[in-house]
C-alpha positions in Angstrom: 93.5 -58.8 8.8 96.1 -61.6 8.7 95.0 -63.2 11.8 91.3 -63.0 10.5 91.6 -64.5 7.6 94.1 -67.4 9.6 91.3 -67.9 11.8 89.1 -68.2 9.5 90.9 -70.9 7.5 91.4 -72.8 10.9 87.2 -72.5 11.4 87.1 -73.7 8.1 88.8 -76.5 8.3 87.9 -77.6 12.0 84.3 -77.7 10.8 85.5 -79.4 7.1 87.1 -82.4 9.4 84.5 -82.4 12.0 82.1 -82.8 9.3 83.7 -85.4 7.8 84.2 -87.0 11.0 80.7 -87.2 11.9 79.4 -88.7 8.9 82.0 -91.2 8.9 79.9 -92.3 12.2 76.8 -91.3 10.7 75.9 -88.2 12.6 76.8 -86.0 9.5 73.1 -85.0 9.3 72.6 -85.0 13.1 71.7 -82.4 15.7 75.7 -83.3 16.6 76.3 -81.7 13.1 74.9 -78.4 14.0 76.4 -78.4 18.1 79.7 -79.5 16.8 79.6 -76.1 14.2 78.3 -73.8 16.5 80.6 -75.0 19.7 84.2 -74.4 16.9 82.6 -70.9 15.8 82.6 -70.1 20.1 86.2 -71.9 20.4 88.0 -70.2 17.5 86.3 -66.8 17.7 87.4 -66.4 21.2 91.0 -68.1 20.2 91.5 -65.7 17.0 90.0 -62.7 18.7 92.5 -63.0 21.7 95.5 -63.2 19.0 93.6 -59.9 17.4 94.0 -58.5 21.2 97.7 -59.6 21.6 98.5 -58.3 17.4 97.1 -54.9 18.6 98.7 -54.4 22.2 96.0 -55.4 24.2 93.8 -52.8 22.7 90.8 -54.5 21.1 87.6 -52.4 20.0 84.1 -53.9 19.1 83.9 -52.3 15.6 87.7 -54.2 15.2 86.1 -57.3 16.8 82.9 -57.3 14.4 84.8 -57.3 11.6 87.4 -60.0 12.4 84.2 -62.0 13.4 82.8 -61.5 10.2 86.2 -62.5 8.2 86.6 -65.2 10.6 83.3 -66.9 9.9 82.8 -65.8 5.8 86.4 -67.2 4.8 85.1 -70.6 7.1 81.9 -70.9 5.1 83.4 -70.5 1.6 86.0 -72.9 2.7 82.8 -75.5 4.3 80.6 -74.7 1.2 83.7 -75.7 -1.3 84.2 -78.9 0.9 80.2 -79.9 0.4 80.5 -79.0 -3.5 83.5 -81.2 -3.8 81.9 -83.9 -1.3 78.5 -84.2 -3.3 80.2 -83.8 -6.8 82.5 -86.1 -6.7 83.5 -88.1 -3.5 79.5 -88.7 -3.2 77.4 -87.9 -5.8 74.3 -89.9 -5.0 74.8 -88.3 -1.5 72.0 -85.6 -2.4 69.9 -88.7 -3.6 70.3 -90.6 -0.5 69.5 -87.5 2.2 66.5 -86.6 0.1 65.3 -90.4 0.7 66.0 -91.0 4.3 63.8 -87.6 5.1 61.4 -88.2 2.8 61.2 -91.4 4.5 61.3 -89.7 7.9 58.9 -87.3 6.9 56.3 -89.8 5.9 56.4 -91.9 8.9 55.8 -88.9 11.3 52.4 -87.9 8.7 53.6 -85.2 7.0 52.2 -84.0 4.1 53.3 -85.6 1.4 52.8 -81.8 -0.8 55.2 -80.5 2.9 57.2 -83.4 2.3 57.9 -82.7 -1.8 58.1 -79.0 -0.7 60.9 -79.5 1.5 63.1 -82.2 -0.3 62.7 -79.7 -3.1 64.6 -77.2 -1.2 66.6 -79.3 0.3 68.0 -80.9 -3.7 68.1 -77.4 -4.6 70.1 -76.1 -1.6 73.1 -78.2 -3.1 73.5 -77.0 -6.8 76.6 -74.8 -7.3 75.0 -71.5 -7.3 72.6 -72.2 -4.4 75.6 -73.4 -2.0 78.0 -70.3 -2.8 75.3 -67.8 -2.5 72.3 -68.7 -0.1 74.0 -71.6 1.6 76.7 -69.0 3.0 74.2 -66.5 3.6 71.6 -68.6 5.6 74.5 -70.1 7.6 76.9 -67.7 8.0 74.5 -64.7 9.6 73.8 -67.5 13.0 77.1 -68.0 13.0 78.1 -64.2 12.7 75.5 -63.3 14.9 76.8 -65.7 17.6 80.6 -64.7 16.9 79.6 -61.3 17.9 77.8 -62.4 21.0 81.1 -63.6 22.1 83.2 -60.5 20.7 80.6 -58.6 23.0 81.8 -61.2 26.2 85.1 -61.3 25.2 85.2 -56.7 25.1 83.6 -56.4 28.4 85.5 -59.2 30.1 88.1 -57.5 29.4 87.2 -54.1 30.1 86.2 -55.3 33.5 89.8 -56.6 34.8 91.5 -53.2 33.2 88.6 -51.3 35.0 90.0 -53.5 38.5 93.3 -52.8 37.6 
């Protein structure tokens, strides 16, 4: 549980500073935005599930696994979702504002319909108010990013099961 929950808050903040890095160059709303998360959530599952494997004497089960995945990536998302709350409330507050016009821009130009358009600038504003962003935020990202944590938990179990097999 310990080295979950450490992993986790090292997830957290990786993808916290990566953000922040990005949108310092103006990627923050980028395709770079979504590689960057989903390459940390490979590196540190892999990193905090081999420390799992060494804090349990080489003996690492798939149920264990699924659950440390599943700390791992909640405790990140909280962590993420409190940086965006304290980001757009505060450091930013027009940030919202700004997003909303760029795609509605966007949108336009490529002939979307401006009732498409409205729609999803709608769900975009409301994505970002409190309850939204510590509820359906962590939901909608967190299950991809569970999902692929266990994918590698599944790589990481039979890698391993295959060198104690040739053993």
């Amino acid at each position: 549980m310990k080295s979950s929950i450490k992993w986790g808050f090292i997830l957290g903040i990786a993808v916290v500073a990566g953000t922040q890095i990005l949108t310092w160059a103006g990627l923050g709303l980028s395709n770079w935005f979504v590689a960057l998360t989903y390459l940390l959530v490979v590196l540190i599952v892999g990193l905090g599930l081999k420390d799992l494997k060494i804090r349990l004497g080489g003996k690492l089960k798939f149920p264990t696994a699924a659950l440390a995945v599943l700390i791992i990536i909640l405790i990140s998302r909280i962590i993420f979702q409190l940086y965006m709350f304290i980001y757009t409330q505060y450091i930013d507050p027009d940030w919202v504002n700004a997003v909303a016009a760029t795609w509605t821009d966007s949108m336009t130009n490529a002939n979307i319909s401006s009732e498409l358009v409205a729609d999803r600038i709608d769900a975009f504003r409301k994505s970002y108010e409190p309850l939204s962003m510590f509820t359906v935020q962590i939901i909608n990202f967190g299950i991809p990013q569970i999902i692929l944590g266990l994918i590698v938990s599944i790589f990481f179990i039979s890698r391993n099961k295959k060198k104690v097999k040739s053993i």
